[in-house]
Every structure is written in C-alpha cells, then in structure tokens.
DRENGUMI-864623 format. One record per residue (C-alpha): x, y, z; residue in three letters. Coordinates in steps of 0.2 Angstrom, whole numbers, plus 5000, padded with zeros to 4 digits. Example, Ala and Ser with C-alpha at 12.3 -4.5 7.8 and 13.67 -1.06 7.14 Angstrom:
2
SITE    px    py    pz  residuo
SITE  5062  4978  5039      ALA
SITE  5068  4995  5036      SER
***
This chain:
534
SITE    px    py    pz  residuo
SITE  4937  5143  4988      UNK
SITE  4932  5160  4988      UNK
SITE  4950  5167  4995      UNK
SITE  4964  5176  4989      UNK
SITE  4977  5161  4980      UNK
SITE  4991  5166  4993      UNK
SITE  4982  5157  5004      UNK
SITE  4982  5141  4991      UNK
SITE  5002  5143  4993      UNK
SITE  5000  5142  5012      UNK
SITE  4991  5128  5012      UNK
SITE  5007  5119  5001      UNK
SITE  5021  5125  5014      UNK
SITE  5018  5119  5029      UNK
SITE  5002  5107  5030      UNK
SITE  5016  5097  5017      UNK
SITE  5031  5097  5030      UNK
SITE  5018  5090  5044      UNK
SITE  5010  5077  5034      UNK
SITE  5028  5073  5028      UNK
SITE  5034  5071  5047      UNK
SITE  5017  5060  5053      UNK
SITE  5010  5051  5037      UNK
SITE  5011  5034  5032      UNK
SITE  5013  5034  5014      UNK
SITE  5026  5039  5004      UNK
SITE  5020  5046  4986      UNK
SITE  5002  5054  4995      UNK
SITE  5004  5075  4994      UNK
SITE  4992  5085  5000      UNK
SITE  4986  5104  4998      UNK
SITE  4971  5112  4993      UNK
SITE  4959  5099  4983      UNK
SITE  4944  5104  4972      UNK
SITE  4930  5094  4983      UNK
SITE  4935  5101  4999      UNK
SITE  4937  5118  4993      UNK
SITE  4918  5118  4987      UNK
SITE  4913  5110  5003      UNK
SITE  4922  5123  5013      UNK
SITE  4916  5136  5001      UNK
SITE  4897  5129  5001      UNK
SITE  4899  5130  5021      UNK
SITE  4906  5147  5024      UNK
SITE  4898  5156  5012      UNK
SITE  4882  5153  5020      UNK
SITE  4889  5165  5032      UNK
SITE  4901  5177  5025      UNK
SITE  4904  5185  5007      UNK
SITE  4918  5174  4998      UNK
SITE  4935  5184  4996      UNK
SITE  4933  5195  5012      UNK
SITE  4943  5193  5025      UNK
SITE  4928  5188  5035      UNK
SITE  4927  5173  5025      UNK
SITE  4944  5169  5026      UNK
SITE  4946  5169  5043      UNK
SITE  4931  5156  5042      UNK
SITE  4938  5146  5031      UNK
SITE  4954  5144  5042      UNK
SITE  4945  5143  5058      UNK
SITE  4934  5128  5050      UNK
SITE  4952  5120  5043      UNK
SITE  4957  5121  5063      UNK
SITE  4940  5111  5068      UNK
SITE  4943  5098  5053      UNK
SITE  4959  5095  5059      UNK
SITE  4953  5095  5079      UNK
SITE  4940  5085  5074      UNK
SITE  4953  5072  5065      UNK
SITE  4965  5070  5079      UNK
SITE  4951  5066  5091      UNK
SITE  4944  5053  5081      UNK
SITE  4961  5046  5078      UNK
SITE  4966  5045  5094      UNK
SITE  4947  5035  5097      UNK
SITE  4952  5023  5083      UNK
SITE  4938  5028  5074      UNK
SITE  4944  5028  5057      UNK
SITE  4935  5015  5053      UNK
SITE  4919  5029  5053      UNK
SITE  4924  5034  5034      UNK
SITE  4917  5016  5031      UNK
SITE  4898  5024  5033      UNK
SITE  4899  5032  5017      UNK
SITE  4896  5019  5002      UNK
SITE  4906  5020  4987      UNK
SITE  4891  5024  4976      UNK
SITE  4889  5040  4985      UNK
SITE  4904  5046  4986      UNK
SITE  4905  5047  4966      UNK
SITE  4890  5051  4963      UNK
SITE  4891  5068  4976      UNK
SITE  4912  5071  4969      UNK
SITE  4903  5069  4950      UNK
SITE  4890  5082  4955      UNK
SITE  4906  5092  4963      UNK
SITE  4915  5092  4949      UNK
SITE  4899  5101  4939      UNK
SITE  4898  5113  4953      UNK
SITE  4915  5118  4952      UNK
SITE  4914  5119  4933      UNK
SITE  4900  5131  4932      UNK
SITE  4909  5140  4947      UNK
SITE  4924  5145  4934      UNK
SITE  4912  5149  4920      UNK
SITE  4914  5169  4927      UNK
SITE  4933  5168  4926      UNK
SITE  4932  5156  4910      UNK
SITE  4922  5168  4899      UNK
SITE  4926  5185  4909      UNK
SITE  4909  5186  4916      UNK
SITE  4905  5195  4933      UNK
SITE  4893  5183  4938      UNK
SITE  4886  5186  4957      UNK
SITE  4887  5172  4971      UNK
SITE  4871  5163  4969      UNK
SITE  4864  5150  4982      UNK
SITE  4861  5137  4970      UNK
SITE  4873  5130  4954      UNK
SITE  4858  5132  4941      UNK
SITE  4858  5151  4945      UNK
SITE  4874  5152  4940      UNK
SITE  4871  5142  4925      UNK
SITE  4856  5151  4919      UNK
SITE  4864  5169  4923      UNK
SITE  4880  5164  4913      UNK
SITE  4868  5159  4898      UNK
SITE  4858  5174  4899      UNK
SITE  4877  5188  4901      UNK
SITE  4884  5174  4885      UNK
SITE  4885  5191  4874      UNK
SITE  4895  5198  4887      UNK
SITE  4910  5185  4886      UNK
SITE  4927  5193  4882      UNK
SITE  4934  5180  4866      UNK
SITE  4951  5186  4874      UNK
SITE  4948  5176  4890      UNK
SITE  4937  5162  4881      UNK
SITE  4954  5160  4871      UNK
SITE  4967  5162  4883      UNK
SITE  4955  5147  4894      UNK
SITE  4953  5135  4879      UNK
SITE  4970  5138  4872      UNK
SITE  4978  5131  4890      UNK
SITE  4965  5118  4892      UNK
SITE  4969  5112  4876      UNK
SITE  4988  5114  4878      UNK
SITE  4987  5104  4894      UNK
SITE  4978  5090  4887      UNK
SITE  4989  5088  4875      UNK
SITE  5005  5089  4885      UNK
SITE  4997  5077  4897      UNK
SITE  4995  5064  4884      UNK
SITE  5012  5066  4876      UNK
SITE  5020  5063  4895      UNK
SITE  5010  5062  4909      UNK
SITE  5025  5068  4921      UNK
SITE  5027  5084  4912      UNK
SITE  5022  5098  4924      UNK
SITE  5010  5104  4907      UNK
SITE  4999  5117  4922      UNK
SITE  5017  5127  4925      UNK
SITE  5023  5126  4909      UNK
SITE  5005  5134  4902      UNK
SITE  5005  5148  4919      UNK
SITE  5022  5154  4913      UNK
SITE  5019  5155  4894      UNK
SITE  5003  5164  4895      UNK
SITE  5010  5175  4909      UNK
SITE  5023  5180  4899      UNK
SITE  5011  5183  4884      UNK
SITE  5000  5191  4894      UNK
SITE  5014  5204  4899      UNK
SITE  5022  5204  4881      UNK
SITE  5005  5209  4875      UNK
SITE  4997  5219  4887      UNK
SITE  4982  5209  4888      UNK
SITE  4975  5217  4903      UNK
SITE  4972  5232  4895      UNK
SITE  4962  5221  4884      UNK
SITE  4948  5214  4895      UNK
SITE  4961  5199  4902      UNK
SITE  4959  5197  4921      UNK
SITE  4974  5193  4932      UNK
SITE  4979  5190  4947      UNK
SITE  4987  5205  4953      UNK
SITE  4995  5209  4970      UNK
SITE  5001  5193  4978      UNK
SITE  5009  5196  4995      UNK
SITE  5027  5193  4997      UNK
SITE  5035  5183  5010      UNK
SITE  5033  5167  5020      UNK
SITE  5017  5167  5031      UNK
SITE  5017  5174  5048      UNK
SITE  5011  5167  5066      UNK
SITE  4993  5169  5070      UNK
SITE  4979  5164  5080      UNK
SITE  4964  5160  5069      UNK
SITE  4946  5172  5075      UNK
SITE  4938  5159  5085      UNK
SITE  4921  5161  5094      UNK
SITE  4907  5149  5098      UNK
SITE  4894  5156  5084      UNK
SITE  4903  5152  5071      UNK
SITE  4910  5137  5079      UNK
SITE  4891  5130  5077      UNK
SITE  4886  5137  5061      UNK
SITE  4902  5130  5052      UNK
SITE  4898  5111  5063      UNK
SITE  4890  5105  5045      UNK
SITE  4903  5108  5034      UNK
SITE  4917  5103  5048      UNK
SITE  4910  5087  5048      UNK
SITE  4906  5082  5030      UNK
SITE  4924  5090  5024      UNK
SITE  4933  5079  5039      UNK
SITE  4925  5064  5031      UNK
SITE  4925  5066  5013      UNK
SITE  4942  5073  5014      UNK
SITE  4951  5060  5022      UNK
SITE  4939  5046  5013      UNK
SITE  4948  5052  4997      UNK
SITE  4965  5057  5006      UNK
SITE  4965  5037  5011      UNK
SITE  4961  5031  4995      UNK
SITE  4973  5040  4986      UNK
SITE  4987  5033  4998      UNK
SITE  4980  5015  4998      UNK
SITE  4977  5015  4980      UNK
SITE  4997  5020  4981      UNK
SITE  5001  5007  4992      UNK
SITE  4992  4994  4982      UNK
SITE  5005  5000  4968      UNK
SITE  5021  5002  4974      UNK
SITE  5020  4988  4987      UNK
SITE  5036  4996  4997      UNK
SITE  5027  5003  5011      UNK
SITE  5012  5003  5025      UNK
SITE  4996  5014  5027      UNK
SITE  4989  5015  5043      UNK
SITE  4972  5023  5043      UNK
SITE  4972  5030  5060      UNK
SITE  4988  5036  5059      UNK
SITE  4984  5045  5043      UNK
SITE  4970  5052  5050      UNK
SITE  4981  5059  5065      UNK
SITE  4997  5066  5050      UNK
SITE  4981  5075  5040      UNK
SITE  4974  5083  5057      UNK
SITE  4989  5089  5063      UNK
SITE  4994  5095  5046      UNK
SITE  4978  5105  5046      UNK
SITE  4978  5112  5064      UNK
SITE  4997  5117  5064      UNK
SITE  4993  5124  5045      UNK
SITE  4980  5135  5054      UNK
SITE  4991  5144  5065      UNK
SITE  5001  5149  5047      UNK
SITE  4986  5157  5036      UNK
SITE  4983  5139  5027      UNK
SITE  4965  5134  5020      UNK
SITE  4961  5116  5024      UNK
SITE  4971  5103  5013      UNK
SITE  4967  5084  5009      UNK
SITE  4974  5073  4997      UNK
SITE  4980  5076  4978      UNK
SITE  4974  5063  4968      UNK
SITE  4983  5071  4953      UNK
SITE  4997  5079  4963      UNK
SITE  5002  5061  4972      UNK
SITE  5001  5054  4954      UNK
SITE  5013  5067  4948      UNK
SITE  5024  5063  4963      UNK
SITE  5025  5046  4961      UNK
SITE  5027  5047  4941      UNK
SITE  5041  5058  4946      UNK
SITE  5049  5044  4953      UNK
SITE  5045  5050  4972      UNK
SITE  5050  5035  4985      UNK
SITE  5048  5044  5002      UNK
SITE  5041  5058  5009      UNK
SITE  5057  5068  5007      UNK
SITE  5048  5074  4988      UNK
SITE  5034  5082  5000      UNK
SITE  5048  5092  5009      UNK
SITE  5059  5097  4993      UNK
SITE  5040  5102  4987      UNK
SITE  5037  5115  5000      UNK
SITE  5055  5120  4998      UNK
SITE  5051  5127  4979      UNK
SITE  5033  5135  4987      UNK
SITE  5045  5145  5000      UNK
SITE  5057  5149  4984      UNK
SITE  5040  5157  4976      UNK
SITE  5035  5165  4991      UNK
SITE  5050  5174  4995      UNK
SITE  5058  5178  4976      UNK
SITE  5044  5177  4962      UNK
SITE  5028  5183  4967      UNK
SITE  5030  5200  4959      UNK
SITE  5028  5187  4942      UNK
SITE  5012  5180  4948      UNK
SITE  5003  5198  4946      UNK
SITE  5001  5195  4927      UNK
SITE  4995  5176  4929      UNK
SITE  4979  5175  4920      UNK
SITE  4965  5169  4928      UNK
SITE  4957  5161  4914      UNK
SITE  4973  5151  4914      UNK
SITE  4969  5147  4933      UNK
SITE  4953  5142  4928      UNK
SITE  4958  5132  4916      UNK
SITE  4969  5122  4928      UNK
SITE  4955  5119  4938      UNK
SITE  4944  5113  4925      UNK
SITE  4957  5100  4918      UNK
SITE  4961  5094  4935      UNK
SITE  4939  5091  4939      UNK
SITE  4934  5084  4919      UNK
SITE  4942  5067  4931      UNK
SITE  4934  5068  4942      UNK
SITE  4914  5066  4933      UNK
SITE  4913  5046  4932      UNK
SITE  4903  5043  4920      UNK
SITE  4909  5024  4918      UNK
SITE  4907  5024  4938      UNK
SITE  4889  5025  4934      UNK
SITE  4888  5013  4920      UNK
SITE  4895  5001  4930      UNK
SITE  4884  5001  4945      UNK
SITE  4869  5002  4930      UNK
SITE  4874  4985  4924      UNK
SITE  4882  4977  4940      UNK
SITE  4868  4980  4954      UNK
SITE  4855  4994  4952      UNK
SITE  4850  5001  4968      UNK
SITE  4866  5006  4970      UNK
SITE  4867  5017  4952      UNK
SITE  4850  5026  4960      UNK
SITE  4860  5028  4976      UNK
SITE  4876  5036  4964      UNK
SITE  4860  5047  4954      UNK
SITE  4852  5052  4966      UNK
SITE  4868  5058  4976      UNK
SITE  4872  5067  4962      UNK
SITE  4855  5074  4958      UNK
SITE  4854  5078  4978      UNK
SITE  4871  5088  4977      UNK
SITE  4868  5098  4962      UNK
SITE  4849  5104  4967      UNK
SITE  4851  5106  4987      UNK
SITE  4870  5109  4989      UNK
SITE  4884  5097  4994      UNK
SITE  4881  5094  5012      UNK
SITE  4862  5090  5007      UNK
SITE  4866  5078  4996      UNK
SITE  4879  5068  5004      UNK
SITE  4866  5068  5018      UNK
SITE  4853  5061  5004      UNK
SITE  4864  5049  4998      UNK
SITE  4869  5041  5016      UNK
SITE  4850  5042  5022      UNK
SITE  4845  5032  5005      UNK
SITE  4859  5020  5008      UNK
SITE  4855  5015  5023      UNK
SITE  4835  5013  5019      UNK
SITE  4843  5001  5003      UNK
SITE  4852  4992  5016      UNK
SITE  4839  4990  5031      UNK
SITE  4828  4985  5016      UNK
SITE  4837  4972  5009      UNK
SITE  4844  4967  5029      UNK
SITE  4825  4966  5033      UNK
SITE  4822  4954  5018      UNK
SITE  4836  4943  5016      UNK
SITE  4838  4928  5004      UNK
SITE  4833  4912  5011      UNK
SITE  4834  4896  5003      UNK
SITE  4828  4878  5003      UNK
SITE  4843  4866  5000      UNK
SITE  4842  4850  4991      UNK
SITE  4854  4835  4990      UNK
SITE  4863  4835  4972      UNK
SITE  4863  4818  4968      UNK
SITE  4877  4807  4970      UNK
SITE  4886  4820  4979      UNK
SITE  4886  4826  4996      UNK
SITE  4882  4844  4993      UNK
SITE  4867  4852  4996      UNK
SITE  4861  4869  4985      UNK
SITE  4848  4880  4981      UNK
SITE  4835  4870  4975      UNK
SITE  4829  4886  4962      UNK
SITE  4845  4883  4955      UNK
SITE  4845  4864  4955      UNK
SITE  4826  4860  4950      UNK
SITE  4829  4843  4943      UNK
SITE  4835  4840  4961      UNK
SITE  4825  4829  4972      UNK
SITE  4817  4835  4991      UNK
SITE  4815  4823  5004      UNK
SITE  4799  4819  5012      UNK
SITE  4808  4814  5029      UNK
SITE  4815  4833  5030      UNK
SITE  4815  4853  5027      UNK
SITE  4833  4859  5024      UNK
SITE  4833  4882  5027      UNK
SITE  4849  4893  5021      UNK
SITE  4845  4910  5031      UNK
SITE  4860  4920  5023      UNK
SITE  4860  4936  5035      UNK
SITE  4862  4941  5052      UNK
SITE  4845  4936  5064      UNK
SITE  4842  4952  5072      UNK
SITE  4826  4965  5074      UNK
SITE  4821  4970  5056      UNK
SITE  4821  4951  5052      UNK
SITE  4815  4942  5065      UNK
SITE  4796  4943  5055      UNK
SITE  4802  4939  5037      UNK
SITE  4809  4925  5046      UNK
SITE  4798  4915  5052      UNK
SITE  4785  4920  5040      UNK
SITE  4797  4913  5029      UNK
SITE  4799  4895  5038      UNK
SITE  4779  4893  5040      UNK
SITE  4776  4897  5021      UNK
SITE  4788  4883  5016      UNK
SITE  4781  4869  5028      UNK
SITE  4763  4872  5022      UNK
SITE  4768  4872  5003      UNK
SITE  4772  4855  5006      UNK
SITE  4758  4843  5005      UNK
SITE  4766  4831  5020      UNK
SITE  4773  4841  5033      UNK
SITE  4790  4833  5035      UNK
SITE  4798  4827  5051      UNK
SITE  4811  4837  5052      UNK
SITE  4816  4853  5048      UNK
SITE  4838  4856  5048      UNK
SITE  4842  4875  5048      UNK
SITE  4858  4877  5040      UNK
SITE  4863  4893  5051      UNK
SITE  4880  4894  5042      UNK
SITE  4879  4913  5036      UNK
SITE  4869  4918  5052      UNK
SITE  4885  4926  5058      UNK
SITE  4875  4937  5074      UNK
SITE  4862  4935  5084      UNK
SITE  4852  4948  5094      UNK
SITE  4842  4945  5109      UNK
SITE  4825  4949  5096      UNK
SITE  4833  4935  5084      UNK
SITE  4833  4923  5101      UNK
SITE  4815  4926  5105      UNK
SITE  4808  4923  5086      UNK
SITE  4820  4908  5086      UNK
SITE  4811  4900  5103      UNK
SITE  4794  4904  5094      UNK
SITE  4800  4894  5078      UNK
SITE  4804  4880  5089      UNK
SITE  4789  4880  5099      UNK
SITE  4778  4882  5083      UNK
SITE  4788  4867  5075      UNK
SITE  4784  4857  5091      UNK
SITE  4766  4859  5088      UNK
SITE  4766  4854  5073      UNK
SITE  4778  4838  5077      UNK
SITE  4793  4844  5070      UNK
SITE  4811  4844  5076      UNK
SITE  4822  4859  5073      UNK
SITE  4839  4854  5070      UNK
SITE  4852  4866  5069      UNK
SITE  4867  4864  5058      UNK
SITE  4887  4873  5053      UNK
SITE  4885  4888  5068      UNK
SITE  4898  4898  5070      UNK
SITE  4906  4900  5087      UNK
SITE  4901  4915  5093      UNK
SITE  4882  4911  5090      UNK
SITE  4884  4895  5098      UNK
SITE  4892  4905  5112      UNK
SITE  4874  4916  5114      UNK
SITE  4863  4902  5111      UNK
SITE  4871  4893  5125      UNK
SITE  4873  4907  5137      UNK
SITE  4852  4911  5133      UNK
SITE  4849  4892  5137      UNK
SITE  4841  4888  5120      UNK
SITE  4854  4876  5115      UNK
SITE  4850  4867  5132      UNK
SITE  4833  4866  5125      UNK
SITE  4836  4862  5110      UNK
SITE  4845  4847  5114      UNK
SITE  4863  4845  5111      UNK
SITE  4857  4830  5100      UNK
SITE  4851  4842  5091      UNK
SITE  4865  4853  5085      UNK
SITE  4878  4846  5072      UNK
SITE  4893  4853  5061      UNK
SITE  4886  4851  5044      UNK
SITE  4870  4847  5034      UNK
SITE  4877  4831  5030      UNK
SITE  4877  4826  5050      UNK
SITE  4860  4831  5051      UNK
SITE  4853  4820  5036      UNK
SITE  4862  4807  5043      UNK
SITE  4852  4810  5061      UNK
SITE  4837  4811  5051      UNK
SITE  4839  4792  5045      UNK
SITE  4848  4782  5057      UNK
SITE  4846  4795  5076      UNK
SITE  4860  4793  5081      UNK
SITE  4874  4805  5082      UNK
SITE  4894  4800  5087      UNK
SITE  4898  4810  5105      UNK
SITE  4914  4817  5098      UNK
SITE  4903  4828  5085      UNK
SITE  4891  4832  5094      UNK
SITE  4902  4839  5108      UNK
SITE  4911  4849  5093      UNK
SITE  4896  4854  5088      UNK
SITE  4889  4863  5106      UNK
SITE  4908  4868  5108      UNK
SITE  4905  4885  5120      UNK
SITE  4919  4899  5125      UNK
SITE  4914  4906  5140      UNK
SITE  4925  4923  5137      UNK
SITE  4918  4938  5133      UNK
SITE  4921  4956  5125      UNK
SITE  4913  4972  5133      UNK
SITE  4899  4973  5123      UNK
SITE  4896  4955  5119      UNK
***
C-alpha cells in the first residue's frame, strides 16, 4: 500500500476488536485486503510519494472518510447502493487488480528498484528492460515460498503455510547472512502497541482523496459482504444484516484511524482460514488480535530479517485467486454483453487506473441496461391447442392466431426510454396482419411500473386503436399498476369491462361480451394508499 508493514499490523489490532463488537457474521475477518490496498495506493499516490509519512498520514486520513462515509450510509439504509455495481464489473476490475498488484511486486520479487510509474505497463516494461539486473537470490527465496505455500495449501488448507514459510526463511535468512548477499528485508519494525492520534486532516486533501474515498467505500464493502454472505450461506448458524455490516466496517475504520491503522475490509482468504479453523463466533477475531498485540510487544526485533521477497510472495499467492479466468468464460457462454462489460472493465483498469475503470465498467453497464430497457422483448401470444395456455407464437409456430383478436406480452417496465419501441411495436403487428382484428388483449402481466410517460403513450395506443375500430383490452395487471391507472382515470376510460384477470377471461370477452361482475370488480380492484413517492 505504499506504507511501512507496522502499519499492516495496526490495521489487524483494533479494526478486528471493533468489527468483532458490531458485525453480523461470525467467521468474516478483516484487515488489510489487496484490492483496497491498490485503491488506496492508486488514490494517494496521486498526491504524495508512497512510503513517506506524507503518504501515510493520507492513507489513514482516507481510511477515517471511508469509514465516515460508511456509517452515514448505514444509518441512511443505503446499503442497498452496493447494488449499482454489476457482478460483471467487479471481476472484471478485482482481475485487472490482481495484475496490478502482481507487476507492483515484480521490484521486490526479483530485487529490482523500479521507480513509481503512473501507469502498470511502465512498470512492466521497465522490469523487462532492468531483467539482467535481477538478484537469483531473491528470485529464489520468492519462487521457493511461493512454491512451498502452494504445496502446503494443497496438502491442508488450514495449515497456516504463509507463517510457516516467514519464519523458515527468516531464519535462513539470518543463519546465512543473506542480506549481505543482495536479499532485502524488512528492517526496523517499531516496537510496541500503537499510540492515540488524531489523523492530519485539512479540506485539500479532503477533496483530492473524494475519488478514491468513494470507490474504496463501495468496493470494499461489496467484497466484505460477499465474503460474509457467502459465509452465512454455508454455515447456516447465523444472520448478516447488510446495514449493519456496513455500520461494524465503518466504525472499525474510523476508530482504527485514531490508532495508526490503514483501511481494512474483508479477507476472503483470512475468513476462510477462520472458518476452516473451526471459528464459530467472533471471539476467533478477538483471540486474533490478541497474537497481533503478542507480536507487537515481544517479537518485532524477529521481523527485521523477514525477506521481502517472502512478503511478496505472500502477496502474489494470496491475488493468483483472485484473476477469474473462468469468471470470464462463463459470462462468454452464458450472456455476452456482459463478458465485454467484465473485458472491458478489466481493459479500462489496467490502461486508465482502477477508479477509471470501475467508472467505465458502471457507465457501459448502465448504457447495456437502458439499451436493452429501451428495447424490450415483446411477444405475440397464441392459444396452444387443446390447452388453455397462451405462448410465444415464435416458439409455438405450428400454433394457430385468431382472426377475431391480437394478444401482446410487453415483458418490462412502461416508462420513458420505451414508450416509442412501444407503440411502434403494437402498430407494426396490427398492419402485418392482412384483416385487422377486433380486438387487441395486452397481456400487461410483466409490466410491473408505470410512469406518467408510459400513461400518455398508453392513451395514444388506445386512441390510435379506436380509429382503427379496435378495442384494447387489458389483461393479468398487477396491483400497483391498477392502482395508477385508476388514479390517472384511464381505466375509467377504458371501461372497467375492459379489464380482466387473465388472457383466458379476455378470449372469452372476445366470443361471447359478456364478463361475470365478480371478475370484473377483481380485475379493477384499487388501493387507495399510498407511499411518499408513489
């Protein structure tokens, strides 16, 4: 994250003992997370040089926002806002995070100084250029642990294989004297538990750190939520509340702030330790920070000759995960426009930067969305024979129409991107037939809103039907559609008549004109209550 790793081991001590006290689940554990560390990083280094303590006093002032920010849209309910952000574009931007974190290691991986470049293809290119500078020691000591760690993961995932590997090499390292030999450790780590203080607050930074703020608060506790629902979903012994979670992660931050901790989220890999571990409650999180303050206080002097290779190498195991390749060739064979919106996502973070490329893969999202809104499917229905169901006739060609009547599915929501496609729709089906028909029954069953747009276009149709000698019938509304059209008068003129429960009602209006009162009056039925905005 571009700060010194005391500052890692702050953000395990009390962040944990919050969330522990305020959070819903029970296996969740939180602390720094590789895609909020390279969201923070991306943010503040745009302002201030990694590992000074102007940058670290930014990183824990932005921490302080994320966790403001939190609590205020908890206690708004509005946790239902991590909702914006599809699925497609979170993998595709934590894939593309993933490869930014890689490349960022690549220094410390193969004992490279490589400078702090703007863009990850910099970094990439100036690693590939230095490559006859690589010290084999470090290469080593980084594929060595890697390799260890896959193995010991796979042999028992439990198996705490990243602190096993730290203290081997350390010790090698010392026994050895590998630092004498290129090998690049960690040196001084501060000893004790971390002080009281007020993070460097002004209105300046306040401002330039708002992007980040708002892209880490979101991403951050859209995986910090998964992680505990997927949990939930598992164990089956406990509750998440998403807005309370929301409030357990903010508080964790801002209180974490006052003690020198960098902003934490949710461990997917951590939680799953936990819970492997046979973790029940959030007591585990607790006894956790314990062993931190047991660091902190009696063996930091040992973390001087950690390797950080070795820490590389625990990052680069712990973010292989997280590039979802078969994410990607899911979405390729399930539904398409949302693979692009994964790509480009991806593309967009790699090339512009994280924030960018969330940014992108929201904005295309949406454009997919108010596309597809905008142009709905619509189908004409046809009776099935010798049954009273009534399908898709491009599903069902050998399926007869009527010439007495026009049955239209409209499957979205009648509101202002719509409206056109809509009746542009209706019109091009009543002149492909060669006899217009006598009636046409819109099956309004999946038109679940209405807006006041909708309600004008809806009036035209009826008008333009009229013209032509047709009568609209309407069939399956839902109540609160009923409810507007009645309030805006156009069932009134429409003809309660008119209106019926099913399509089966309706053809049967269509042959004999006659509809029993106790159906009808179902079929009109109107609530006169209403919410705020309704």
């Amino acid at each position: 994250m571009g700060t010194p790793p005391i500052f890692g081991l702050y953000a395990c001590l009390i962040p944990l003992i919050v969330y522990a006290l305020f959070g819903t689940s029970r296996q969740l554990s939180i602390g720094p997370v590789a895609v909020t560390a390279i969201l923070v990083m991306s943010g503040v280094s745009q302002i201030a040089t990694p590992f000074t303590d102007e940058f670290t006093n930014l990183v824990i002032f932005s921490g302080l926002l994320i966790g403001l920010l939190q609590i205020i849209l908890s206690l708004l309910r509005m946790g239902f806002l991590v909702n914006l952000i599809s699925q497609p574009v979170i993998s595709g931007f934590i894939s593309a995070a993933a490869i930014i974190i890689i490349i960022s290691q690549l220094g410390e991986s193969l004992g490279i100084k490589i400078p702090n470049f703007d863009y990850v293809h910099q970094s990439l290119w100036y690693a590939v250029q230095h490559i006859s500078s690589v010290n084999f020691i470090t290469l080593g000591m980084c594929l060595g642990s890697i390799f260890v760690m896959l193995v010991l993961k796979k042999w028992k995932r439990s198996f705490p294989g990243a602190l096993f590997v730290l203290v081997v090499t350390t010790v090698i390292t010392i026994i050895f004297d590998l630092q004498n030999l290129g090998l690049s450790v960690i040196e001084d780590v501060p000893k004790g538990l971390p002080s009281f203080s007020i993070p460097d607050m002004n209105y300046d930074s306040m401002i330039a750190l708002i992007p980040s703020v708002l892209t880490v608060t979101f991403i951050g506790y859209v995986g910090s939520i998964g992680i505990a629902k997927s949990l939930e979903m598992k164990n089956r012994d406990h509750t998440v509340s998403p807005n309370q979670e929301l409030l357990a992660l903010g508080i964790a931050k801002v209180i974490g702030a006052f003690f020198q901790a960098i902003p934490s989220s949710g461990s997917y890999s951590r939680s799953a330790i936990n819970d492997e571990a046979g973790g029940k409650t959030t007591v585990s999180s607790i006894i956790t920070a314990f062993m931190v303050v047991i660091s902190l206080l009696f063996l930091t002097s040992f973390f001087y000759y950690i390797p950080k290779a070795v820490l590389a190498s625990i990052i680069l195991v712990s973010v292989f995960g997280l590039i979802n390749i078969s994410e990607a060739k899911y979405l390729l064979k399930l539904r398409r426009r949302e693979f692009i919106v994964m790509f480009i996502t991806f593309l967009g973070t790699l090339v512009f930067g994280v924030e960018k490329g969330i940014f992108i893969g929201v904005i295309l999202s949406y454009i997919f969305l108010q596309y597809y809104s905008s142009r709905p499917h619509i189908a004409e229905l046809v009776n099935i024979p010798n049954t009273n169901y009534y399908r898709n006739i491009k599903r069902f060609p050998d399926a007869k129409r009527s010439s007495k009547y026009l049955i239209i599915r409209f499957d979205d929501q009648l509101y202002f991107a719509n409206t056109s496609y809509f009746k542009d729709a209706i019109i091009q089906q009543i002149k492909k037939r060669d006899e217009s028909p006598e009636f046409l029954i819109l099956d309004s069953t999946n038109i679940h809103d209405i807006d006041s747009t909708g309600l004008h276009i809806l009036e035209d149709v009826h008008r333009y039907l009229q013209d032509q000698g047709i009568q609209l019938l309407i069939s399956g509304t839902i109540g609160p559609v009923r409810d507007f059209l009645k309030r805006s008068g156009f069932t009134d003129n429409l003809g309660g008549q008119h209106n019926f429960l099913n399509i089966e009602d309706a053809v049967d209006f269509t042959e004999h004109k006659t509809i029993q009162k106790k159906s009808m009056e179902v079929a009109v039925q109107y609530n006169k209550k209403r919410s705020f905005l309704d």
